[in-house]
C-alpha positions as CSV (number, residue, x, y, z in Angstrom):
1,X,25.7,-24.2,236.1
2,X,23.2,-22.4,233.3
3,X,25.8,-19.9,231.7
4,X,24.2,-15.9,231.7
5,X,23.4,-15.5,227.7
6,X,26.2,-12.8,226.3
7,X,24.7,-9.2,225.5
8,X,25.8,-8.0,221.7
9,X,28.9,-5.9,221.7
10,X,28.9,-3.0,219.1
11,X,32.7,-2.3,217.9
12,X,33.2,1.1,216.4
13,X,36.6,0.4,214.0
14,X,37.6,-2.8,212.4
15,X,41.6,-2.1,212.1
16,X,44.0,-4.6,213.5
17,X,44.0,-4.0,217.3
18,X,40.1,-3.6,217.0
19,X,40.0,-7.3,215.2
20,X,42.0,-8.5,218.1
21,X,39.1,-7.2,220.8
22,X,36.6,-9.2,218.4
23,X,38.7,-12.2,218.5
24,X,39.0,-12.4,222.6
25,X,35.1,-11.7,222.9
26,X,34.0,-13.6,220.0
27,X,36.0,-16.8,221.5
28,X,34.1,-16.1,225.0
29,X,31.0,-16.6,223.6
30,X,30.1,-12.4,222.7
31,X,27.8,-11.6,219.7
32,X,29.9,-9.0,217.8
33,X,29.0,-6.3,215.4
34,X,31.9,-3.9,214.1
35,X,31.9,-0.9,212.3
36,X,34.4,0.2,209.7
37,X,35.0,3.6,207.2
38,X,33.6,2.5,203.2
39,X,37.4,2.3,202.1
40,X,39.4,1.3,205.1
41,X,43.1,2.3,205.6
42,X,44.0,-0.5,207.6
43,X,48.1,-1.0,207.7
44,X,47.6,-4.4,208.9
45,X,44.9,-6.4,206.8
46,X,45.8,-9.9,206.5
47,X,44.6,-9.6,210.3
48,X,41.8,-7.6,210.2
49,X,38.1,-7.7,209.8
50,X,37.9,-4.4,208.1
51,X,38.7,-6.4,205.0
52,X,35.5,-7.9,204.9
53,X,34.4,-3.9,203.6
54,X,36.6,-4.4,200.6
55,X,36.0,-8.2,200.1
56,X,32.8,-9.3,201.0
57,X,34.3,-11.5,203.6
58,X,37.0,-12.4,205.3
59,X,39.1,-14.5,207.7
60,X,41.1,-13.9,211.0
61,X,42.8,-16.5,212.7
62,X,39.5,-19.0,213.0
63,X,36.5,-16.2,213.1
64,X,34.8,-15.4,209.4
65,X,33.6,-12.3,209.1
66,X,31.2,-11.2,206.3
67,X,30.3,-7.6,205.3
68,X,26.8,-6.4,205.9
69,X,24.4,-4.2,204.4
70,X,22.7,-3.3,207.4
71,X,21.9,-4.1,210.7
72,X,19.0,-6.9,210.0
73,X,21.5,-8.3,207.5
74,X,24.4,-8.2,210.6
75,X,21.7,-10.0,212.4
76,X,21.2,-12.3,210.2
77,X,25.1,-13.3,210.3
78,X,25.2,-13.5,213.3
79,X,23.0,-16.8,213.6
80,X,24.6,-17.8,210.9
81,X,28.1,-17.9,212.8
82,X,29.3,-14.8,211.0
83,X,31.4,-11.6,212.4
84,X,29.0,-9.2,210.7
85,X,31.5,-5.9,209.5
86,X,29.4,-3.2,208.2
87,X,30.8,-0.1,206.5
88,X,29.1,2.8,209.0
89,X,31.5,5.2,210.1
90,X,28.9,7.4,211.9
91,X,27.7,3.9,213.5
92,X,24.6,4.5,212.7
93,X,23.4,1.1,213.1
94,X,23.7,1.9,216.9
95,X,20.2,2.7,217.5
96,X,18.7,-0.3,215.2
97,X,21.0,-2.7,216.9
98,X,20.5,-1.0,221.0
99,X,23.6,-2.9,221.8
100,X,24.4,-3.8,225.6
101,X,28.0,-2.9,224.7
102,X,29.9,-0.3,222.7
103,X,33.5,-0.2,222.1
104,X,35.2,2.6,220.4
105,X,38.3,1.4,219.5
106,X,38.7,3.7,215.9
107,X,42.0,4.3,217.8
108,X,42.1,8.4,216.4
109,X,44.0,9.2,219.5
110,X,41.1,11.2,220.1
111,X,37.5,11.1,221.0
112,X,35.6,11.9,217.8
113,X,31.8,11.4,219.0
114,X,31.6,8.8,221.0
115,X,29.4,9.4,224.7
116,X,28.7,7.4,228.2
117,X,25.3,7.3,227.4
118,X,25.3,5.3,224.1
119,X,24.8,2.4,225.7
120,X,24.4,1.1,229.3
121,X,28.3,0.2,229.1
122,X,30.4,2.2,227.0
123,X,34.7,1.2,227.0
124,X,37.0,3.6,225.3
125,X,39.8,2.1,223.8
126,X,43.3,4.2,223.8
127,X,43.8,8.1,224.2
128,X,41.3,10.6,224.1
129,X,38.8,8.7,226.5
130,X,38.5,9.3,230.2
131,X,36.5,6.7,232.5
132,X,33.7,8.2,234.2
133,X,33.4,11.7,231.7
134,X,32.5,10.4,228.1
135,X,32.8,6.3,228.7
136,X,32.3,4.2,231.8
137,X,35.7,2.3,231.1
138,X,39.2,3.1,229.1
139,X,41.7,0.2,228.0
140,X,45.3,1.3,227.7
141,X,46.8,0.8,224.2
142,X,50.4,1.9,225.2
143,X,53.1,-0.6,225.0
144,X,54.8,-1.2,228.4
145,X,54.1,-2.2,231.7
146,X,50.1,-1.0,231.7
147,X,49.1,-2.3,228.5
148,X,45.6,-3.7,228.2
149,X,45.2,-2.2,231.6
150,X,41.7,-1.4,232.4
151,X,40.8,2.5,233.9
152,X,37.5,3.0,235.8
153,X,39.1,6.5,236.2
154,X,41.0,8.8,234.3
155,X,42.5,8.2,231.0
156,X,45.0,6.2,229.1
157,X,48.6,7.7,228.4
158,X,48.6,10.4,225.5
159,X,49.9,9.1,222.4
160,X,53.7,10.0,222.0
161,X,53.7,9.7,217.8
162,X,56.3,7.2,218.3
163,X,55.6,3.4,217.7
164,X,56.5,0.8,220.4
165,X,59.6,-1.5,220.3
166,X,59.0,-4.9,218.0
167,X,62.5,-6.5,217.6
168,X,64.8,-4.0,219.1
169,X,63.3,-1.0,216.5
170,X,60.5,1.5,217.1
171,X,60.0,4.4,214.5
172,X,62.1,2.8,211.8
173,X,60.0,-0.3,211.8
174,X,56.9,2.3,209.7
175,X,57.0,3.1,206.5
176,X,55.2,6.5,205.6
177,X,53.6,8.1,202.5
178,X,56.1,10.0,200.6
179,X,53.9,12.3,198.8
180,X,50.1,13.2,198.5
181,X,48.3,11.6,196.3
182,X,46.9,7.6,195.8
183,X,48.9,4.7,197.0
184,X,50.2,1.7,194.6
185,X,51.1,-1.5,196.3
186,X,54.8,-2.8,194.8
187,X,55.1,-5.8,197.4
188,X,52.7,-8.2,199.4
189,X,52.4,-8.3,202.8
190,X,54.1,-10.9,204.3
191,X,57.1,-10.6,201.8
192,X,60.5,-10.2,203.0
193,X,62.4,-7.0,202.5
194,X,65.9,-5.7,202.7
195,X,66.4,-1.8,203.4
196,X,66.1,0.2,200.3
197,X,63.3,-1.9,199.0
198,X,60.6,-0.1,197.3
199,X,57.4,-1.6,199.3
200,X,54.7,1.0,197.6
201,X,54.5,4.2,195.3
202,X,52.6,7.6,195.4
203,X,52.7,8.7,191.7
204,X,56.4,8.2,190.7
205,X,57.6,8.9,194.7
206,X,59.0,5.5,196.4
207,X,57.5,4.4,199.6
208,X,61.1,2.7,200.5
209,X,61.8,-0.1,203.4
210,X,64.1,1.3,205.9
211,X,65.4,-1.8,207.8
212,X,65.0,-5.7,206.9
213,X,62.4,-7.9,207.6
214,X,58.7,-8.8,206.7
215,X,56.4,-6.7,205.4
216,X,53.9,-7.0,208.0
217,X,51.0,-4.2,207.1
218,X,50.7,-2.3,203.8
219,X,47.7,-0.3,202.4
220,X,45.8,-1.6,199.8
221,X,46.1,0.2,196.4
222,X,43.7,3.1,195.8
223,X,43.7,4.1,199.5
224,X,44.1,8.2,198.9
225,X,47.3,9.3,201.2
226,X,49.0,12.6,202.4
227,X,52.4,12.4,203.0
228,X,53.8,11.2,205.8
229,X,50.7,9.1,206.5
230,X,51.4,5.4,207.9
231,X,51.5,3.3,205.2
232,X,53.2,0.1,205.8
233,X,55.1,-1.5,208.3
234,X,58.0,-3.9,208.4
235,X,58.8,-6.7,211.3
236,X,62.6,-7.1,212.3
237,X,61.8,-10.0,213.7
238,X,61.5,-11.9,210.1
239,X,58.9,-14.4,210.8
240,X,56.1,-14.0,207.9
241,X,53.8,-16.0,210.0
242,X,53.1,-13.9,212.6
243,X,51.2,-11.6,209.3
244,X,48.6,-14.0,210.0
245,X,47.8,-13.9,213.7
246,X,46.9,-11.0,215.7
247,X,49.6,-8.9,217.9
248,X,50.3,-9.4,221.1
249,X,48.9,-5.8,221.5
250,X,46.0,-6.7,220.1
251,X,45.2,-9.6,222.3
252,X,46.4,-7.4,225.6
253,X,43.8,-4.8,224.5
254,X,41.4,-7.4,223.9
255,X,41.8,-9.2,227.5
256,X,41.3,-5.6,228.8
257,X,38.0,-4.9,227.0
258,X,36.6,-8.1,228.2
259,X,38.0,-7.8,231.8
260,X,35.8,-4.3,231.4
261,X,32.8,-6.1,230.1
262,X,32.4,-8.7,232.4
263,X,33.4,-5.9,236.4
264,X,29.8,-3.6,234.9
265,X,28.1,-7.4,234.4
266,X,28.8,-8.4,238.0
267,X,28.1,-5.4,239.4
């Protein structure tokens, strides 16, 4: 059986869920080509390719990723056995690149450019898509029964503001900005906390832990902030390992991008 050669997927964000759609294609044999702002404010960077912008490279899980300067360059990587990441937040490298697939999975809970005909298949990943209108496919990011879900009609659930259940906690599990102004680290990710911990700083304002655990996502000092901006995020369930594998969310999402991928192939 001669396999069908895999078209190159275009990934517009490189954040943690958006890592974990790279992961599932990359491991079925996809070229992949993200995207990513020039200083990311990914919570969750020990498991994300956007950290390849800030680094030069990077590792998730068992797929390097290395930052490129433009889209010969991510070509290059790519037969080099490299995730190129390239730091184009208008995706520009779109029409040098005339990718078979482009996922938009920035995850702004809201549409902020992307259209059906930017390439011949076009998924949508979370709110503010609708199959059919501005992408031919939308993959549900909400926790719960329909997760990973794939819509060839209508949209995926509105976003609610309120973070899904990890451990028995939802909304305390995130720790926010408390002022405007530039975020300072005070802990590592991975690091066990206790509530009351201070896990960052804005100026002289604490950014304090609100339930124990692990730190599982913090941003990276020198990220600009306004308060009450997502910032870090602890895990009740206190294992420090899973900081270095991608979510369960993730991977749902992921299955669900592919799932989309390979229906417009057959048909």
């Amino acid at each position: 059986m001669t396999m069908k050669k895999r078209p190159l997927v275009l990934i517009k964000g490189a954040g943690d869920l958006a890592s974990g759609v790279a992961l599932r294609l990359w491991r079925a044999g996809f070229p992949v080509v993200m995207t990513e702002l020039p200083q990311p404010t990914t919570i969750r960077r020990t498991v994300a390719f956007s950290q390849a912008v800030a680094d030069g490279e990077t590792r998730v899980e068992d797929v390097e990723a290395r930052l490129a300067a433009g889209p010969k360059e991510a070509l290059d990587l790519l037969g080099r056995g490299f995730l190129p990441v390239l730091a184009d937040p208008d995706c520009r490298c779109r029409e040098a690149l005339r990718p078979e697939v482009l996922v938009d999975a920035i995850l702004a809970k809201r549409n902020l450019g992307t259209a059906i005909a930017d390439a011949p298949i076009v998924i949508g990943v979370g709110p503010g898509f609708t199959a059919g209108v501005d992408c031919h496919a939308a993959v549900e990011t909400m926790r719960g029964h329909s997760l990973g879900r794939v819509l060839y009609e209508g949209s995926p659930l509105p976003n609610t503001n309120v973070p899904g259940l990890i451990g028995g906690f939802a909304g305390e599990r995130v720790l926010r900005a408390p002022a405007d102004g530039v975020f300072r680290e005070a802990l590592r990710i991975g690091d066990r906390v206790k509530a009351g911990d201070v896990a960052g700083w804005v100026g002289d304002a604490p950014m304090v832990c609100t339930l124990d655990g692990v730190l599982r996502g913090l941003l990276a000092s020198g990220v600009p902030v306004r308060k009450g901006m997502k910032a870090g995020d602890v895990d009740p369930r206190n294992e420090p390992d899973y900081c270095e594998t991608a979510s369960d969310k993730a991977l749902a999402i992921g299955g669900g991008v592919l799932e989309a991928i390979l229906h417009f192939q057959r048909t």
